[in-house]
C-alpha positions in Angstrom: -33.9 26.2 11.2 -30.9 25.9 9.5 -30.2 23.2 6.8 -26.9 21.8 8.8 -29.5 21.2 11.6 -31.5 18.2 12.3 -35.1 18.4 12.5 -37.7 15.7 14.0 -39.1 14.7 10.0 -35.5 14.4 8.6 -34.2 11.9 11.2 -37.9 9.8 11.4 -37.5 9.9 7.6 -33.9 8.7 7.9 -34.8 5.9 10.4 -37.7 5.2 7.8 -35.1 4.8 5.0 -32.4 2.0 7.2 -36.2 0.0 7.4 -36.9 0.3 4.4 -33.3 -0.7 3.0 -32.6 -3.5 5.4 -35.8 -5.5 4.7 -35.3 -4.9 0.8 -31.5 -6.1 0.8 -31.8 -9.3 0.1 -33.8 -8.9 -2.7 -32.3 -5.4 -3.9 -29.7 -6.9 -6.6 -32.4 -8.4 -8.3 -34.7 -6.0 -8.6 -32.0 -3.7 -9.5 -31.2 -5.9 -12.1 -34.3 -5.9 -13.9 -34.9 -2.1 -13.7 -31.6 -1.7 -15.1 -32.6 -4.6 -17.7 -35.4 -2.8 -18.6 -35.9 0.9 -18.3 -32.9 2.5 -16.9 -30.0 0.8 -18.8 -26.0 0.8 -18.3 -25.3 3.5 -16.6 -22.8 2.7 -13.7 -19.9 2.3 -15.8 -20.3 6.0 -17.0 -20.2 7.3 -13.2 -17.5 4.8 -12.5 -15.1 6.2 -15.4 -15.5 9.5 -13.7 -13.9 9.0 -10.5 -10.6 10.0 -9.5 -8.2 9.8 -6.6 -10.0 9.3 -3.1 -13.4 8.6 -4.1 -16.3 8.5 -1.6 -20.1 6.7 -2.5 -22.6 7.8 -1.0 -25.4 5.2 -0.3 -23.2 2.6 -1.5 -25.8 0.1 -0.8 -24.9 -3.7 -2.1 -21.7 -2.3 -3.8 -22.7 -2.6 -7.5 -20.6 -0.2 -8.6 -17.8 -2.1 -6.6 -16.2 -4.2 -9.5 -16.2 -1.8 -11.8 -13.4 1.1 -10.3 -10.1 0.6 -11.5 -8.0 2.9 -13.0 -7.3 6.6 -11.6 -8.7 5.5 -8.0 -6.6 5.2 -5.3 -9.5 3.8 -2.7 -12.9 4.2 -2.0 -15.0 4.8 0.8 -18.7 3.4 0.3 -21.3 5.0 3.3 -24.7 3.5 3.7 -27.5 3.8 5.8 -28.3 0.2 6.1 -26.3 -2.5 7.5 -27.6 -5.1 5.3 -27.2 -3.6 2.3 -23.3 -3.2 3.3 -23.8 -7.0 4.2 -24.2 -7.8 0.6 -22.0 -5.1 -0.6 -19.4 -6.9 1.7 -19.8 -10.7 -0.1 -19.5 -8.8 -3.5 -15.9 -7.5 -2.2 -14.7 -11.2 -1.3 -16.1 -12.4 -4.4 -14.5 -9.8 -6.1 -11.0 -11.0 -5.6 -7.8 -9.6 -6.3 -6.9 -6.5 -7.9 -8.9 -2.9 -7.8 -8.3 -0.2 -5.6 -8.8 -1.0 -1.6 -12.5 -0.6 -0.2 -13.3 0.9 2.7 -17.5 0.3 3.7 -18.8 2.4 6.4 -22.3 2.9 8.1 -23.3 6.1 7.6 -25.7 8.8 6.7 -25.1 10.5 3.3 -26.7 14.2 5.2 -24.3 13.9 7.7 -21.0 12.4 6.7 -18.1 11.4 9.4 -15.3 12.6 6.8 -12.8 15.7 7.2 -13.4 18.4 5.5 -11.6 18.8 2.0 -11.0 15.0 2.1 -12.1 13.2 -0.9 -11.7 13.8 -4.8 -14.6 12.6 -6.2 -18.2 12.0 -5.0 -20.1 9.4 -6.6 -23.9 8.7 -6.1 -25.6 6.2 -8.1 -30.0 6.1 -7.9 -29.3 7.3 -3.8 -30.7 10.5 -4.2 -34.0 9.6 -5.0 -34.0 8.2 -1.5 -32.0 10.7 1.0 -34.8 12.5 2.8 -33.1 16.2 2.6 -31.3 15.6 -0.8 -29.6 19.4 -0.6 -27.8 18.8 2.8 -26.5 15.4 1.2 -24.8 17.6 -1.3 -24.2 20.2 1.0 -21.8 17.7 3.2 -20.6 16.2 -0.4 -19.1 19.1 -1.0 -17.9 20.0 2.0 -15.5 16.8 1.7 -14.8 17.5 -1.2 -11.3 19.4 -2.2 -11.6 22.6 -4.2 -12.4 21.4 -7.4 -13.2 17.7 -6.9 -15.8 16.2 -9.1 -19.3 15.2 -8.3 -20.6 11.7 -10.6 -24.6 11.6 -9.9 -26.7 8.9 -12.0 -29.9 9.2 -11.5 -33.4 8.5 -12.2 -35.6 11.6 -12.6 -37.8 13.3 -14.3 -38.6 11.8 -18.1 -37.8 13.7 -21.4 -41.3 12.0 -22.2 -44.8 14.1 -21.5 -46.8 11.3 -20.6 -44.3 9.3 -18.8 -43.9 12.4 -16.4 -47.5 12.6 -15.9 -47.1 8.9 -15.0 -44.5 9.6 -12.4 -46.5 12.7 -11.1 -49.2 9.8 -10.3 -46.8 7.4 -8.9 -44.4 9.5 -7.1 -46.7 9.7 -3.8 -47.2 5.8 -3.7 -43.1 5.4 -3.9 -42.8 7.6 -1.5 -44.9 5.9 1.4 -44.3 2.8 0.2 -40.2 2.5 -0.8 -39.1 6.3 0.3 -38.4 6.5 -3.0 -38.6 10.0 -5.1 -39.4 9.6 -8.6 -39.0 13.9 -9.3 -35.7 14.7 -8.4 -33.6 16.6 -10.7 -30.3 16.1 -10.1 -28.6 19.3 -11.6 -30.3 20.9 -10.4 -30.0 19.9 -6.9 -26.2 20.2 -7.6 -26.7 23.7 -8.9 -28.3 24.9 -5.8 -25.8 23.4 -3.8 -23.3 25.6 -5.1 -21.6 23.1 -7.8 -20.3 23.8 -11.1 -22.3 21.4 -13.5 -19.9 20.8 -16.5 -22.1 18.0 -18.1 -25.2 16.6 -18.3 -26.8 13.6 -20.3 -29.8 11.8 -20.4 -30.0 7.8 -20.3 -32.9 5.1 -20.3 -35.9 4.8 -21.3 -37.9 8.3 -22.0 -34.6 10.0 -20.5 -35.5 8.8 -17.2 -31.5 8.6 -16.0 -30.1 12.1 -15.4 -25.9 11.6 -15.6 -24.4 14.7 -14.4 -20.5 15.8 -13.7 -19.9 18.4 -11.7 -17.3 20.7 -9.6 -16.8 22.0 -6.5 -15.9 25.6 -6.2 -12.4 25.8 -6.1 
């Protein structure tokens, strides 16, 4: 079957991830907090600094990256699977308060994205990936909206630079997944290499170099 097809696991998985992300919302801020505190570090503002123009998140969630876009971005469309995730992402916007570019927050899924084609100039995804059940047709439809050339921001967690924290997440990565939906082994680049991309830079954050930070083009 074709990857721009939906089979029977992708959407259960899908309806899996809204469960999983509308019971957690209330509580997702905080956690988010202290993994950020503690292990993955500051990394939003990086991806944030990247954007340009129209810019489109993916899996927007609560809308921490909200505050943060200012210069360079003209709007922003955040997509999400769960509405109440947007909920949250929605009281950060009113408590945001005047100034920054004009939000737009849709329900949506990130595989299958209800954007023109050749619409957007940047796509940003901050620790989403870990969670789409078919992580290549996400980046398939990201750059499909993307115009020729538009820029791709991912950070995300992955694989460590560390040995034994690897084997560690080799261990673990079968418990986040039934438990959260949550892959721990994802390698960003190269997921945006084999989705036809043109990766221009990649960094490593965090603890052990668990944070992958990758910039990337679409094919002009």
């Amino acid at each position: 079957m074709s990857r721009g097809r939906r089979t029977g696991s992708v959407t259960d998985a899908t309806g899996r991830v809204r469960r999983a992300f509308d019971a957690s919302a209330a509580r997702y801020d905080r956690s988010m907090a202290q993994a950020e505190r503690w292990v993955l570090g500051e990394q939003r503002r990086w991806a944030v600094s990247r954007a340009r123009g129209r810019v489109l998140e993916i899996a927007v969630g609560t809308g921490l990256d909200l505050p943060l876009y200012g210069e360079g971005v003209d709007e922003v469309v955040g997509v999400d699977l769960s509405p109440a995730m947007l909920d949250v992402a929605r009281r950060r916007l009113r408590d945001r308060g005047p100034g920054g570019p004009p939000v737009e927050l849709r329900v949506g899924d990130a595989q299958a994205l209800d954007l023109p084609t050749a619409s957007v100039d940047t796509v940003v995804s901050t620790y989403s990936l870990c969670a789409v059940p078919d992580p290549a047709r996400a980046l398939d439809e990201a750059r499909r909206v993307l115009r020729p050339g538009g820029r791709l921001v991912l950070v995300e967690h992955g694989p460590a630079l560390t040995r034994w924290v690897r084997a560690g997440q080799r261990l673990l990565d079968p418990v986040t997944v039934r438990l959260h939906e949550e892959h721990l082994l994802r390698d960003p680049a190269e997921a945006a290499r084999g989705a036809g991309f043109d990766v221009a830079e990649v960094d490593r954050g965090g603890r052990a170099g668990l944070v992958h930070r990758v910039l990337a083009a679409a094919p002009r």
